[in-house]
Structures are given as C-alpha cells and as structure tokens.
C-alpha positions in Angstrom: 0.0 0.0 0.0 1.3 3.6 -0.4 2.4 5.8 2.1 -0.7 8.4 0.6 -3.0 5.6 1.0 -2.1 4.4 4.2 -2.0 7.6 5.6 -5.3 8.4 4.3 -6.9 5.2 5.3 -6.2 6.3 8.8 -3.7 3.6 9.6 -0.5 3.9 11.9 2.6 5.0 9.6 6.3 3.9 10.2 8.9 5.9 8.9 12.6 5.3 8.8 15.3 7.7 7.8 18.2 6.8 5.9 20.8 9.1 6.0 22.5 8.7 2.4 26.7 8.0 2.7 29.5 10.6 2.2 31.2 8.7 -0.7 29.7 6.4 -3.1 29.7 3.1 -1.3 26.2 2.3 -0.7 26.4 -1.0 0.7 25.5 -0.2 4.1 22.9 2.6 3.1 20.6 -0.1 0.6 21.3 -3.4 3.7 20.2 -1.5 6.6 16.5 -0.2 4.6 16.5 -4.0 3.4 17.1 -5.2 6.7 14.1 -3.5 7.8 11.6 -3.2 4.6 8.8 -5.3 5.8 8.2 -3.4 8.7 8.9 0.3 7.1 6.2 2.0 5.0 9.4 4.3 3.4 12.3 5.6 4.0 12.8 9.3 4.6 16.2 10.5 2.5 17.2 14.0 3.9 19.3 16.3 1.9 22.4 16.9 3.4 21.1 16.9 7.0 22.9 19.7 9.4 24.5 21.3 6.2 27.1 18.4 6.0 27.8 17.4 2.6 26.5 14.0 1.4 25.0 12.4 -1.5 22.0 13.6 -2.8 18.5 12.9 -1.8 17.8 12.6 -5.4 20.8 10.8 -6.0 20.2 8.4 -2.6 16.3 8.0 -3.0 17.0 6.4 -6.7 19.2 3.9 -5.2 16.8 2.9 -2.6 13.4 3.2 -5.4 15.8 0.9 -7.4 15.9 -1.9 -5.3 11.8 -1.9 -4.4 12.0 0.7 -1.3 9.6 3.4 -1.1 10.9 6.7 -0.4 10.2 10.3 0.7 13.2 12.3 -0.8 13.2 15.6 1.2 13.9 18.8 -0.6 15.3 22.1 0.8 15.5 25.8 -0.2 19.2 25.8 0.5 21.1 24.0 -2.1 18.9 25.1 -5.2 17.4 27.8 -6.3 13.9 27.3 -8.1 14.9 26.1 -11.9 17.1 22.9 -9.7 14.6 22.3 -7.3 11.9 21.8 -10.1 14.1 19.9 -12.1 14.9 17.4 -8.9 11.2 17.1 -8.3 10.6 16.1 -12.2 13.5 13.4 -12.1 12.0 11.8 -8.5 8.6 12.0 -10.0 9.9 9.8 -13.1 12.0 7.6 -11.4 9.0 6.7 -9.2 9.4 8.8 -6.0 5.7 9.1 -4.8 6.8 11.0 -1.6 8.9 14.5 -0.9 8.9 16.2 2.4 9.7 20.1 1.5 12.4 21.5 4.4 14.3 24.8 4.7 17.3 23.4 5.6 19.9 24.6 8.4 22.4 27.0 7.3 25.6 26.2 5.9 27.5 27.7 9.5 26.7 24.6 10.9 28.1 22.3 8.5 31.3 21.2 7.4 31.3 23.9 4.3 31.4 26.6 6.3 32.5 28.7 2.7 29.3 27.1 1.0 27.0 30.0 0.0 22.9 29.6 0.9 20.6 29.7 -1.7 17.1 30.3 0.1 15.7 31.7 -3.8 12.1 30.6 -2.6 10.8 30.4 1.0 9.6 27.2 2.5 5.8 27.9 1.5 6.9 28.9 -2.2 8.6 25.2 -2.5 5.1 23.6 -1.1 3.2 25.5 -3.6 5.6 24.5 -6.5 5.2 21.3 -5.6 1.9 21.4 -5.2 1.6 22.8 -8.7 3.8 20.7 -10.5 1.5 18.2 -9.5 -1.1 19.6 -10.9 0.7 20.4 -14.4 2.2 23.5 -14.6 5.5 24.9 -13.5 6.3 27.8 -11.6 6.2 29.9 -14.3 3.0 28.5 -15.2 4.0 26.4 -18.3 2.5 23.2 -18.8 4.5 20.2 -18.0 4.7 16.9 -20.5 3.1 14.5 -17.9 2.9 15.9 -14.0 4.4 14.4 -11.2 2.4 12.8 -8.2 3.4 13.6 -4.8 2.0 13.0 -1.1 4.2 16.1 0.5 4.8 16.3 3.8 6.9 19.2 5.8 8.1 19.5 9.4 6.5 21.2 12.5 7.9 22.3 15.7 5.0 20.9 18.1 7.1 20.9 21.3 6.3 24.8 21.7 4.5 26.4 24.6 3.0 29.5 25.0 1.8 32.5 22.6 4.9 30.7 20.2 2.1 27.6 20.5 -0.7 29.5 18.6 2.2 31.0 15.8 3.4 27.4 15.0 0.2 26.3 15.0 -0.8 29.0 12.7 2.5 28.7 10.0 1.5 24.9 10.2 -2.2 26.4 8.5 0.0 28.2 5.6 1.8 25.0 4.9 -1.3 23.0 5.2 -2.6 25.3 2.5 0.1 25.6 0.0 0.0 21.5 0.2 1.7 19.6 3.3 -0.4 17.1 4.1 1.6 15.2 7.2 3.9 17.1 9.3 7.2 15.5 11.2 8.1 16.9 14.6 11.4 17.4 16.2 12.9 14.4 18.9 9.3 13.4 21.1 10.8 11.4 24.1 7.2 11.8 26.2 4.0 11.2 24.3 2.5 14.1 27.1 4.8 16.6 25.6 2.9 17.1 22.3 -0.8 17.3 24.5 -0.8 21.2 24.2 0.1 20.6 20.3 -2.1 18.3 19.6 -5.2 20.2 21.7 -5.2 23.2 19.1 -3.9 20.6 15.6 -6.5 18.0 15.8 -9.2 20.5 14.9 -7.3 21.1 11.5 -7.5 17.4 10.9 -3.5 17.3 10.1 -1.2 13.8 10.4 1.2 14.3 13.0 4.4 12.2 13.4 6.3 12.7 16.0 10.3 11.4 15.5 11.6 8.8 17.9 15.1 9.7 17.8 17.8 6.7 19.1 19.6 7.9 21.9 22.9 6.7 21.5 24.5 7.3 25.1 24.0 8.9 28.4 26.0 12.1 27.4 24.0 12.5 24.1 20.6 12.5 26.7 21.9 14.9 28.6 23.2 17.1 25.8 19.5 17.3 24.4 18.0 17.8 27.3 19.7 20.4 28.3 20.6 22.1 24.8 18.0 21.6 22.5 15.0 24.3 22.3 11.1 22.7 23.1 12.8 19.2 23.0 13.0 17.1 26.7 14.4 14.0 27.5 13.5 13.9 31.1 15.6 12.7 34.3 13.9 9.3 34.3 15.2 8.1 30.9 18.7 9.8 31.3 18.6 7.5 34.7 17.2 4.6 33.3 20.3 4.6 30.4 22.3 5.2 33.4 21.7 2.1 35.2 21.5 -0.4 32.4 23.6 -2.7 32.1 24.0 -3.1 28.1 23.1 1.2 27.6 23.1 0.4 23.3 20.2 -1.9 23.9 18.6 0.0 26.8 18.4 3.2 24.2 16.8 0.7 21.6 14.3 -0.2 23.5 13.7 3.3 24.9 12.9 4.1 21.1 10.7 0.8 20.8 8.8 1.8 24.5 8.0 5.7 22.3 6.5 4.3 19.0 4.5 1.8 21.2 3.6 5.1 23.5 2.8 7.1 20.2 0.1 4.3 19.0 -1.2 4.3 22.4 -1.8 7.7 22.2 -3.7 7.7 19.0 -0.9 9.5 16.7 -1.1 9.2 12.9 2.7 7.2 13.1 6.4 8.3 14.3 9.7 8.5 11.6 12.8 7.0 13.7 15.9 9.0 13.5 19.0 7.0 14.4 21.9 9.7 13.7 24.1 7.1 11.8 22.5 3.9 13.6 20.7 2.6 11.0 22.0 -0.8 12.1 19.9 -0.3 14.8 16.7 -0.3 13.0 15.7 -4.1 13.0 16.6 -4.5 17.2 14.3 -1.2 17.8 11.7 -2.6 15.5 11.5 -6.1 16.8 12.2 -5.3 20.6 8.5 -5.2 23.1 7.8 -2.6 24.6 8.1 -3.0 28.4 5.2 -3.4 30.6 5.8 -0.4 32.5 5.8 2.1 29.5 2.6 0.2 28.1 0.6 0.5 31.1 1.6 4.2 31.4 0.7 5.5 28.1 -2.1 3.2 27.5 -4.9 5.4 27.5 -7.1 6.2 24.3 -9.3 8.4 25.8 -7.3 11.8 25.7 -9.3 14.3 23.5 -6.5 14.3 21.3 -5.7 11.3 21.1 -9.6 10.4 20.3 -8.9 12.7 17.5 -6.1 11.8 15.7 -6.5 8.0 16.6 -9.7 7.6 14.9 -8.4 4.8 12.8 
C-alpha cells in the first residue's frame, strides 16, 4: 500500500530515515533499509542533514526506489534555487518517488562547508506551492508540464512549543497545510504528554502528526538534548534509566521501541525513527517489546486528542 493511501486510510505509519553515505559506497545505506523493509512504510532521504555534505537525496532515493523501497526524498531551499529544485522534483517524479517532504534546511554555518554560499531563492511555502503545482501540471512559471508528477508532500512542524509561540506554529503549520503539506514531522518526542498542548489546538485542523523517535545513543547525548536543544526534553527518568543499564546500546533501543509503542497508544497518525548514523539499529528497535511499564503508562485512548487523531 502507499504511504498516501495508508495515511489516508487512517492507519499507523512507520517511517525510517536513511541518512544517504558521504562517498559512493552504498552498501551499508541499501542493507540497513532491506534489513528493515517489511516493517517500514518508506524511508525518509534528507538532503544533506545539518548542512554536512553527502550524497544527494535525489541521488540516494533512486538507489533505494531501485531496489523496491519506497521513499520520501526531502527537498530544501538551501542548495537550489527554483529552476534545480523543479528539475529534482521532475526526475523523482519519473524515477517513481511518490513522496517529498519540503524543508528549509539549516544554514551552511553549521556544517562542514562553512565557505558554501545559501541559496534560500524561494521560502519554505513557495517550494510547497511549486510542488503542489507541479502536481497539478504547470510549472512555476505557469508552463504546462509533459506529464505531472504525483506527490503525497509532507513538511516538518515544531509541536514541542509552549505559550503565545504555540498559537504561531500552530498557525505557519495552516499556511503549509494550504500551499499543500499534508503530514507534518516533529522534532525528537521522548514523552508522548509533551505534544498534548500541540495536539489540543492541531487535531481540529485534521493534520497527520508524526512525531520522531530519535535513538539515543549514550547517556552524554541525553543529557546534551536535554539540556541544549530548544522545546525538546528528555526527562531525568530516561537519562537515569540509560544510566543504570547494564547493556546502555540496547537500553536506548528499546527506549525508542517503548516511544512508537507510547505514540500508537496515544492515538498518533505514526512516528519516523531518527538514528543519527544507527541505521544498524533499525531491526533491534523494530522487533524489541515494549516494556510493561511504559505500556501501562501510556495506555490510555481516551485523551481528546488522542480520540482525534486515533480515529483509525
């Protein structure tokens, strides 16, 4: 089934992403997605995540399309300006890319180019809108195109927000909504309770929310985002609870497996899993059970939102 149709059909989505290789050896890129392509409705291929030069998405996506594995290739407005992000968008579309996810993408200062030059020709909503119209036929110049592309798009929103910044996420996730996005991936979601105030105000505009289990790696990493990264929280029981384990690589795998489990409990459209280079990882978080403890606590369908966006 497509991701479109899945999505639509209100069933639970799994995405993976598959950070494409900083050379041309893809061996371990295209056996970690097989490892894992029962159990993955596609694979998300960023471009060039933190500004650090890597293959293509484009280039990355076809690998993976050629071998049977759906894809979302993401697209950003730094690399390109409009004439090469259409012209990436027409060559997914033909080699069979059914899924883009439109990003801004972080500025070259915190890459490894640090004398790369930003693009930024077209704003976020202006990519969602040329994708959005290339689907429909035309161009952004409004020229007809010799067979359109079709494209379930998705973008990113930052739902871990409180406050009067709550209500202006909530209302830049409207524009994107309009100019096309029709599934939205949050930052890092280590606590199902953290998106509540979110998901309060986004069920109403019917939206697919997927929130991104990221794979801690160690104790240090925990504590880094915890304590460094905006709206996103970790929390002192699982920086403990990596702390006393015995085997801490497994503990943080099944950390990851104990948050999907949490984000079907709550009633959420699906999660993507981030593993930061882990994608070895992918079949152990995917096959572990979730622990009794963190089913019991987050088993309960009968939050407002989670009526909402888990009527499925």
């Amino acid at each position: 089934m497509q991701l479109r149709d899945k999505s639509e059909a209100g069933q639970f989505i799994v995405l993976a992403e598959m950070e494409p290789p900083k050379g041309v050896d893809v061996t371990d890129f295209t056996a970690n997605a097989i490892r894992v392509k029962d159990q993955v409705d596609a694979f998300v291929v960023p471009e060039m995540n933190s500004a650090v030069m890597r293959m293509s998405s484009l280039g990355a996506s076809l690998i993976l399309q050629s071998k049977g594995l759906p894809t979302v290739m993401q697209v950003n407005c730094r690399d390109r300006n409009r004439l090469g992000l259409q012209a990436d968008l027409l060559a997914a579309g033909a080699i069979g890319v059914r899924n883009v996810m439109a990003v801004t993408g972080e500025d070259p200062s915190f890459g490894d180019h640090h004398q790369a030059s930003a693009v930024y020709d077209i704003d976020l909503i202006e990519l969602l809108k040329a994708v959005r119209g290339m689907t429909e036929g035309k161009d952004m110049a409004g020229v007809d195109l010799a067979g359109a592309p079709s494209f379930y798009c998705g973008s990113t929103v930052n739902a871990g927000v409180r406050g009067k910044a709550l209500q202006l996420e909530i209302d830049e996730m409207k524009r994107k909504m309009d100019a096309g996005a029709r599934f939205f991936i949050t930052p890092p979601v280590f606590n199902m309770n953290d998106l509540s105030d979110f998901m309060e105000k986004a069920s109403r505009a019917e939206v697919k929310v997927l929130p991104t289990v990221l794979l801690l790696k160690s104790v240090g990493m925990a504590r880094y985002i915890d304590r460094h990264s905006d709206h996103v929280s970790v929390g002192d029981a699982l920086i403990k609870r990596i702390m006393s384990a015995s085997d801490k690589a497994r503990e943080c795998a099944q950390i990851a497996a104990d948050t999907i489990q949490a984000a079907k409990n709550a009633g959420l459209d699906g999660v993507m899993i981030a593993t930061l280079g882990w994608e070895h990882m992918l079949p152990q978080v995917l096959n572990l059970k979730p622990t009794e403890a963190q089913d019991a606590e987050h088993d309960d369908p009968n939050t407002s939102w989670g009526k909402h966006a888990g009527g499925k």
